[in-house]
N, C-alpha and C positions, 0 to 999 in steps of 0.2 A: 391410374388412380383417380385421374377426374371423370366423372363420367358425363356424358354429352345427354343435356336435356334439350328437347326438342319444347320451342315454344309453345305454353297454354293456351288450347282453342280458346274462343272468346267465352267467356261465362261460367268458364270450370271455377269448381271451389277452390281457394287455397289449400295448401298444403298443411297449414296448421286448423285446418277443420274451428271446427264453432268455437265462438269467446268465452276463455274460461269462467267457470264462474270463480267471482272473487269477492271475497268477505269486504272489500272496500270499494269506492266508486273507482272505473277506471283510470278516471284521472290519476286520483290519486298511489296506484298501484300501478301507473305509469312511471312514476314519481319516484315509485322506492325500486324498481330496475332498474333506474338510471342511474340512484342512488349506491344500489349492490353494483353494478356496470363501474362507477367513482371508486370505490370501495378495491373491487377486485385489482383495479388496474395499477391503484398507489401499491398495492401487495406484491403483484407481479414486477413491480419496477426495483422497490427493495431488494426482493430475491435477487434480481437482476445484480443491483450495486454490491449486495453482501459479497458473493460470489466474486464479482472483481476483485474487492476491497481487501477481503481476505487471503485472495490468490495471486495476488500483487505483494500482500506483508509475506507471505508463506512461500509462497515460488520466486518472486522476484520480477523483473520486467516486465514494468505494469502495461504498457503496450501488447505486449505478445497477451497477455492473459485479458485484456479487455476486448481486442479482437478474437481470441478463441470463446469467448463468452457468449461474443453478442453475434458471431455467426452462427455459432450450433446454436445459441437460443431463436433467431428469426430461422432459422431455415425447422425447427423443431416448432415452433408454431406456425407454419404452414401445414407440414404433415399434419399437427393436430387438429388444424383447420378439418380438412379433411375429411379423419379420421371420423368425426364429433360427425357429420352426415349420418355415420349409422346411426345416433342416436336421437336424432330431431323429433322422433314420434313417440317419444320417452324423456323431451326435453327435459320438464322437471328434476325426477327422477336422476337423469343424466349431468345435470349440470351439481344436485349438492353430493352426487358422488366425486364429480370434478372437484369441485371446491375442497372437499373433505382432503384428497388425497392429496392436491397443490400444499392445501397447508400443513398436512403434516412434512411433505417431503421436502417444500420449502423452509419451514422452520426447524427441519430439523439439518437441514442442511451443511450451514455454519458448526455446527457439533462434528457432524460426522468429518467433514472436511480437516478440521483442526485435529480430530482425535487419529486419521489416517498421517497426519502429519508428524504428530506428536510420538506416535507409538512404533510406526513403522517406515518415518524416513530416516531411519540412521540405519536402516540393516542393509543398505544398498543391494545391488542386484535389480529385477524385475521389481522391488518392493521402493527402490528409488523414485519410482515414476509414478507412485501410487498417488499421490496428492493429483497428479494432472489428470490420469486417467478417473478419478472421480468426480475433479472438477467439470470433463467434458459429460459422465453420467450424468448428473444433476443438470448440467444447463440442458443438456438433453431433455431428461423428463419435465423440469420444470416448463422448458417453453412446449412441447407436448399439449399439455394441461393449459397453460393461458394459451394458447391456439385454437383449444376447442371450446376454451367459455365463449369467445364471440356469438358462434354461432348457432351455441345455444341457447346463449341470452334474445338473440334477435330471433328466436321462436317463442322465447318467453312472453315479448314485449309485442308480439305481434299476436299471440293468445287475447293479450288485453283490448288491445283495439288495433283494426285494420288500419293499416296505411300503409301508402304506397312505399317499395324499395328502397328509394332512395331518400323518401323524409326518415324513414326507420333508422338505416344506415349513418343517414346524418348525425340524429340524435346521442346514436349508441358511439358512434366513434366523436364525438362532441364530451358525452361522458367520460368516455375512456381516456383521450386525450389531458382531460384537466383532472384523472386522478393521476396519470402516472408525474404532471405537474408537481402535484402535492406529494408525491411517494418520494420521489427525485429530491424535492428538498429536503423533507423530513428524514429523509437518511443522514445525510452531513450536518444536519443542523439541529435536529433533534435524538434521534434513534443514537447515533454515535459517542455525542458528546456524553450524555445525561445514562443510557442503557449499555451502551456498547455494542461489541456485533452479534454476540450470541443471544443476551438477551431480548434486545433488540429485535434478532431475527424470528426467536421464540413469539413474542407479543405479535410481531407480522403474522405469525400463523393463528395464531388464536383470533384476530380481530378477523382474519381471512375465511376460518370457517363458521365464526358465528357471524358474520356475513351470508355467507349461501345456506346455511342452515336457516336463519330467520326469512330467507327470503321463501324460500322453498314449502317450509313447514309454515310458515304465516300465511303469505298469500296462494301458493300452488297447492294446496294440500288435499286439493280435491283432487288431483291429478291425480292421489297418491292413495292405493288400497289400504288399509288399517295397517295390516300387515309390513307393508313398506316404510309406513311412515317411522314404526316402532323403531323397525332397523337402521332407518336414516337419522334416528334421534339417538340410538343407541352407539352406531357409528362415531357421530358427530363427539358423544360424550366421551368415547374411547380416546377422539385425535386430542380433544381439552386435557384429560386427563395427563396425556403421554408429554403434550408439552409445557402442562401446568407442573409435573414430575424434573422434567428436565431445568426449568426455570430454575423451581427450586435449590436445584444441587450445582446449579452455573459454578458457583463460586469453587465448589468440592473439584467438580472436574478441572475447570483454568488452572487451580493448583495443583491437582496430577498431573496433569497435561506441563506443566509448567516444568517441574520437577522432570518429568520423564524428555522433556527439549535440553535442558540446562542444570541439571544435575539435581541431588538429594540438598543442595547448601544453597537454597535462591534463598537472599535476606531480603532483598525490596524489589517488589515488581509494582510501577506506577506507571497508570496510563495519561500524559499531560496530554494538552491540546495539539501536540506537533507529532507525539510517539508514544511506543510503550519502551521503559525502560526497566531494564533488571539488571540486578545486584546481585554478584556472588561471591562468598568469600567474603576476604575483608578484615576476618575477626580469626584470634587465636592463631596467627602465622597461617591463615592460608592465603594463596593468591589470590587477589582482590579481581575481577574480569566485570566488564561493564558490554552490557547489551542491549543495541537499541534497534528497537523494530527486528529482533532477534534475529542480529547481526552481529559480531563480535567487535563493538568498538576501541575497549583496550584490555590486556590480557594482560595483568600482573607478572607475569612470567615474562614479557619481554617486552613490557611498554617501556620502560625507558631507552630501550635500544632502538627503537623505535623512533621518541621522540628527542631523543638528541641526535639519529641521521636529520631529522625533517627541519630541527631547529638550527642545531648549534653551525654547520656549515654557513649559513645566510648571516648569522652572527658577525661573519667576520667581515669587519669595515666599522662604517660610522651604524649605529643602534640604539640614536637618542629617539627615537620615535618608531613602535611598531605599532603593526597592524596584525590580527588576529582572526581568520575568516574561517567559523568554526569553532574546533577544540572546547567546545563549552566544558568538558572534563576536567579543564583548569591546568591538563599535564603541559599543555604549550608554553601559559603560561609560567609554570615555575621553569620550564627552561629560561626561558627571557630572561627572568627577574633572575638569574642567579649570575647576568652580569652587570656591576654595578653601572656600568653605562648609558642603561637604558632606565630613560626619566617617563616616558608615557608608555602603557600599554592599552591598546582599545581592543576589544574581543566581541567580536559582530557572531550572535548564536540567538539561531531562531528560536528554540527553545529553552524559556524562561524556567519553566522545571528542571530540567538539566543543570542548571545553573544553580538554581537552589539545593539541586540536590548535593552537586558540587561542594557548595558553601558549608552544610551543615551534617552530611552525613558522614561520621565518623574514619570509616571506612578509606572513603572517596579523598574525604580531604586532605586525611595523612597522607597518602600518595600524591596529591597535588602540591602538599607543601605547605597546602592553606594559600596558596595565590591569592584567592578571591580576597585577603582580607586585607591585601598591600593596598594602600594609598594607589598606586600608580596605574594601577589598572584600575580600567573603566569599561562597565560593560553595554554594549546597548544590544536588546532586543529588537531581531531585524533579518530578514531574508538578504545573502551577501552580496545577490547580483542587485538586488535594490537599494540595499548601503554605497555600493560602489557610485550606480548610478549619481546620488543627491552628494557624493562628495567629491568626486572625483574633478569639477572644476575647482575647486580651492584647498585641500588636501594635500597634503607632501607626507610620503611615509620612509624613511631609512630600510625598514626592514615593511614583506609582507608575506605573512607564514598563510597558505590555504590548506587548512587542515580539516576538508571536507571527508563524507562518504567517498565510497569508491565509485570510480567514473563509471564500472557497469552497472551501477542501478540509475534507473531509468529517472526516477526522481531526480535525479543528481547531474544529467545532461549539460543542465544548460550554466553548471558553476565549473564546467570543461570546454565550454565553447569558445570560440575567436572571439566572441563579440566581452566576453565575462572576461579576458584575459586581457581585452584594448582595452576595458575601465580599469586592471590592476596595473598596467602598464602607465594610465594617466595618473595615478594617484602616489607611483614610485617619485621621489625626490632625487634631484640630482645624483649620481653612483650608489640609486638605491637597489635593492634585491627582492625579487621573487620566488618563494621556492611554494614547489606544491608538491601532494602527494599524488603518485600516479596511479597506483595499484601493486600489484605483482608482474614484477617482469617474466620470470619463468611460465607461469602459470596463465598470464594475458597479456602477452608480447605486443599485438597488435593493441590494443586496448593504451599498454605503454607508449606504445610511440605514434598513435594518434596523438595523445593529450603533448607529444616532445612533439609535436607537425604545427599542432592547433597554437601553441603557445609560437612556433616561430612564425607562422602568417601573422599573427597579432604584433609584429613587429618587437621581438623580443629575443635577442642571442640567450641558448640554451646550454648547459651543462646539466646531460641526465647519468642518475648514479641508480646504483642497488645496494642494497645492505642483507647481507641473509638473516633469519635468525635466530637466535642462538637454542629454542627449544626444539628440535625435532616434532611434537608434536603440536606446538602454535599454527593460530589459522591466520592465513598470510590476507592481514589486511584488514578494512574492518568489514568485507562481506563474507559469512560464514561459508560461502557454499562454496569456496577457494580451496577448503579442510580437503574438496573431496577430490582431488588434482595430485598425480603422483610425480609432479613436476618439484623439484628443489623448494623451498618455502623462501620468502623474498617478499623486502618491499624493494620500490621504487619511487624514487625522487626525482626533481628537475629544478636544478638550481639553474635563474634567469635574470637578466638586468636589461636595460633598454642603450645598448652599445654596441657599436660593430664588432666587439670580439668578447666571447662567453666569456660570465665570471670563472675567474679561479676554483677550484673546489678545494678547500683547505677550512682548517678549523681556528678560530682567532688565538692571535698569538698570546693576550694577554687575558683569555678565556677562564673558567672554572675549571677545575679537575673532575674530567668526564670518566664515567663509571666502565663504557659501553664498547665506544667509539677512540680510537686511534686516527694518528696523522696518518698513518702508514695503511691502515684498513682501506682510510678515505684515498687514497690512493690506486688504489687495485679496486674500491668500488667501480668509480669513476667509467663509464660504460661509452665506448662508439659510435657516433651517429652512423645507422644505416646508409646506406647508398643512394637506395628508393626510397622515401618516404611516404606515409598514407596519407591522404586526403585530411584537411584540417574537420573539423566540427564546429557549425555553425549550428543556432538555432532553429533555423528552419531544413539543416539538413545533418540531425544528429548523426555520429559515426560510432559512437560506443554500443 
C-alpha cells in the first residue's frame, strides 16, 4: 500500500504544481486552513467521544468500548492516510467531498447507533451484537475520512505558498492538535450538558461541513469547473438538509426509541448532570421500575425483596447510627427508618436529581415511604469513595449499607476495590456492620466472590448470602443486560464486620414485620465460602 518514491532530483517542480490563485493574499488564506485544519480536528475528536460515550451507556464496559474505538479509529486513519494519495491532484475537490461525507456519517452516527439499539437489541440472536458491530462500522469509516483530510489539507496549504516539509507539517499538526484540545472539552462541558449526544452530534456535523464547504468554495474555487462547484454546493446543501431534518425530530425519535427500550408507560425520562433517569409505571396500580443510564435500578415487582435482603440482616445489633452509600431511591432508606432504633441516617448519593426526584415524584415516593421527608435522614451530595475518604478519621457508623451499581460496570470498579472497602472498614464503630450488594450469584459467580475476596483482604470477616426472586421474569440486579442469562435470577449479598469471626446472618429480634424475607429463608440463603478464592480488586488492578 505504500509506495516507494525515489528522491527528487534537484530542481524538479513540486508536486502540487503552481500557487493557486486565491481571491485573498496568501497570508491570509494560509490563515483560514489552519483555521478549517482547527475546525476539522475539534469534529473528528467529538465523533471520536460520542461513540465511546454512547457505547459505554448502550453496551456497558466503558473500557472494552473505548479501546475498540480508538483502535479501529487510529488504525482506520492511517489507511485513509493512504488512501487520500490518490486524490492529491484533485485536492480540492477531494477534500469538501471528504468533509461532506465525515459530517454526514459522523452526525449522523449517534442516531443510527441508538436507533440499532433501541429497535433491535432485544430480538437477541446475530441481532444482539448489532449495536457493537456498528459501533466498529462507524469508527471505521469515520477514522477513514479524518485520515485522509491531513493529507489533503497539506496540499491545500502548500498550493498557497511553498514551504519546506517539515515547517508545513509543523503548522498543520500545531492546528490540528489544539482543535482536537477544544473538541475534547467542548464535548463534556459544553455539547453534553446543554445539547446532549445526538443533538450535539448533529451540530458537529453541520459546523463540520460548512467548514470544508466555505473552505473549498471560498478560497479553492478555481480549482473547481463550474460544473463541480454546483455539485459540491448542491451536495453540501443535501448533508445541511439531512441533518438540519434530523435535529429537528431529536426529540420525536428519543421518545420512540425510548418507548421501544422500556416499554409503551415511560412517565419521566430526565437527564441530570450524573445520568439519565427513567420512570415507569407508578400510577394506576402498575409496577413502578426506575432506570438509570438504562439499567434497571428497582423494579416494583421485587424491590422490596430486594431491599430488605440488603437491609434488614445488618439491622441486627446496635443501628443508632447508619450510613447509606448510594440508594438515592430512598428505598434503603425506608428500610432503616422502619426501626425505631435508628436516630441518624446519612445517604452519600452523587446524584442530586435522583434525590429530588425521590422527594417529589409521586410515584417514587410512595414506594419510598416518603423517607426523604424524616427529620433523621440527611442527605449529602458526593461520590462514596470520596465521602469515605474526608470522614473516615473521625466517623463511627453502627450500620453501613453500600447500595451501589453492580460491580460489572466499569464505572462502578473502584466502590468494589480493597482500597473503597479499608475506608468502610475505618468508618465502622465498634461491632459495627458492613453489608454490600454484590451482583448475581448464579449469573456472575466470579464477579460474586471477587467482591467476598476483595472485602476479606480489606481486613474484614465476611458472610456472603443470595436471595432468589420472587418474579421469574425480574432482571437480577440493577444491570439490565443480566435479563439475558438463562442462569436462576439471584441477588447476592455480603454481610461484613471487622472481627475474627463473620457476623451472624440472622434478622433482628426486635425488628419490623418483613413482607419478603423469613428467619428461615435467611438461613438456606446463607452461601459457602469457596475453597479458592479470586484475586481481591484493587484500583490499579481492577478484577470485575
Amino acid at each position: 500500500m505504500i509506495d516507494p518514491h525515489p528522491p527528487a532530483p534537484p530542481g524538479a517542480p513540486p508536486p502540487w504544481g503552481a500557487p493557486a490563485p486565491l481571491p485573498v493574499r496568501p497570508g491570509t488564506g494560509r490563515f483560514l486552513v489552519l483555521a478549517c485544519v482547527f475546525v476539522c480536528a475539534a469534529c473528528g475528536l467529538v465523533y471520536e467521544l460520542e461513540l465511546v460515550a454512547l457505547a459505554s451507556y448502550l453496551i456497558g464496559d466503558s473500557v472494552t468500548q473505548a479501546s475498540v474505538v480508538l483502535s479501529v479509529m487510529v488504525f482506520a486513519m492511517g489507511v485513509g492516510s493512504l488512501a487520500a494519495k490518490r486524490l492529491r491532484w484533485h485536492a480540492a475537490a477531494g477534500f469538501a467531498a471528504v468533509e461532506a461525507a465525515l459530517a454526514l456519517v459522523g452526525g449522523c452516527s449517534a442516531l443510527a447507533l441508538y436507533a440499532v439499539f433501541a429497535w433491535t437489541g432485544g430480538w437477541g440472536g446475530l441481532w444482539a451484537a448489532g449495536p457493537r458491530c456498528l459501533l466498529v462500522a462507524f469508527s471505521l469509516a469515520i477514522g477513514l475520512l479524518i485520515g485522509a483530510e491531513v493529507p489533503l489539507l497539506m496540499e491545500l496549504i502548500q498550493r498557497i505558498r511553498r514551504q519546506d516539509a517539515g515547517g508545513a507539517v509543523a503548522d498543520l499538526f500545531a492546528a490540528d492538535y489544539v482543535g482536537a484540545l477544544v473538541g475534547g472539552l467542548a464535548f463534556p462541558f459544553l455539547l453534553l450538558p446543554f445539547l446532549g449526544q445526538l443533538t450535539g452530534t448533529l451540530l458537529t456535523g453541520t459546523v463540520n461541513v460548512v467548514a470544508g464547504g466555505a473552505l473549498v468554495l471560498g478560497l479553492f474555487r478555481q480549482d473547481l469547473c463550474r460544473r463541480a462547484r454546483w455539485i459540491l454546493l448542491a451536495v453540501n446543501v443535501a448533508v445541511l438538509a439531512v441533518l438540519a431534518t434530523a435535529a429537528a425530530h431529536v426529540e420525536d425519535f428519543e421518545r420512540a426509541a425510548r418507548q421501544a427500550v422500556y416499554g409503551g408507560d415511560v412517565r419521566v425520562a430526565v437527564q441530570t448532570d450524573v445520568q439519565e433517569i427513567v420512570l415507569t409505571g407508578g400510577v394506576r396500580g402498575r409496577p413502578l421500575d426506575l432506570f438509570l443510564d438504562g439499567r434497571l435500578r428497582v423494579g416494583g415487582r421485587d424491590e422490596r425483596r430486594y431491599h430488605e435482603a440488603l437491609v434488614q440482616p445488618a439491622m441486627s445489633g446496635p443501628h443508632a447510627r447508619v450510613l447509606i452509600l448510594g440508594g438515592g431511591d430512598g428505598m434503603a432508606a425506608r428500610e432503616v427508618l422502619r426501626h425505631t432504633g435508628a436516630d441518624r441516617v446519612d445517604v452519600v448519593e452523587p446524584d442530586a436529581g435522583l434525590v429530588r426526584l425521590a422527594r417529589h415524584d409521586p410515584g417514587l415516593a410512595a414506594l419510598n415511604a416518603h423517607s426523604y421527608d424524616d427529620p433523621r435522614v440527611h442527605v449529602v451530595t458526593d461520590d462514596a469513595f470520596c465521602r469515605l475518604r474526608r470522614i473516615a478519621s473521625h466517623a463511627a457508623y453502627d450500620v453501613v449499607i453500600a447500595d451501589l451499581p453492580d460491580p460489572g460496570i466499569t464505572a462502578s470498579a473502584k466502590l468494589y476495590s480493597e482500597e473503597f472497602y479499608g475506608l468502610a472498614r475505618r468508618v465502622l464503630a465498634p461491632g459495627g456492620r458492613l453489608v454490600v450488594h454484590a451482583g448475581p450469584v448464579r449469573a456472575g459467580t466470579r464477579v460474586f466472590w471477587t467482591v467476598d475476596a476483595t472485602m476479606r483482604a480489606a481486613g474484614l470477616a465476611t458472610t456472603p448470602y443470595r436471595v432468589p426472586g420472587s418474579d421469574p421474569g425480574f432482571t437480577a440486579g440493577p444491570d439490565r443486560s443480566a435479563a439475558a442469562s438463562r442462569a436462576p435470577h439471584d441477588w447476592g449479598f455480603v454481610l461484613a464486620a471487622e472481627a475474627s469471626r463473620a457476623p451472624r446472618l440472622r434478622l433482628p429480634a426486635d425488628g419490623p414485620r418483613l413482607y419478603t424475607l423469613t428467619a428461615r429463608d435467611l438461613r438456606e440463603d446463607a452461601l459457602p465460602t469457596p475453597r479458592t478464592a479470586p484475586p481481591a480488586s484493587t484500583l490499579v488492578n481492577p478484577r470485575y
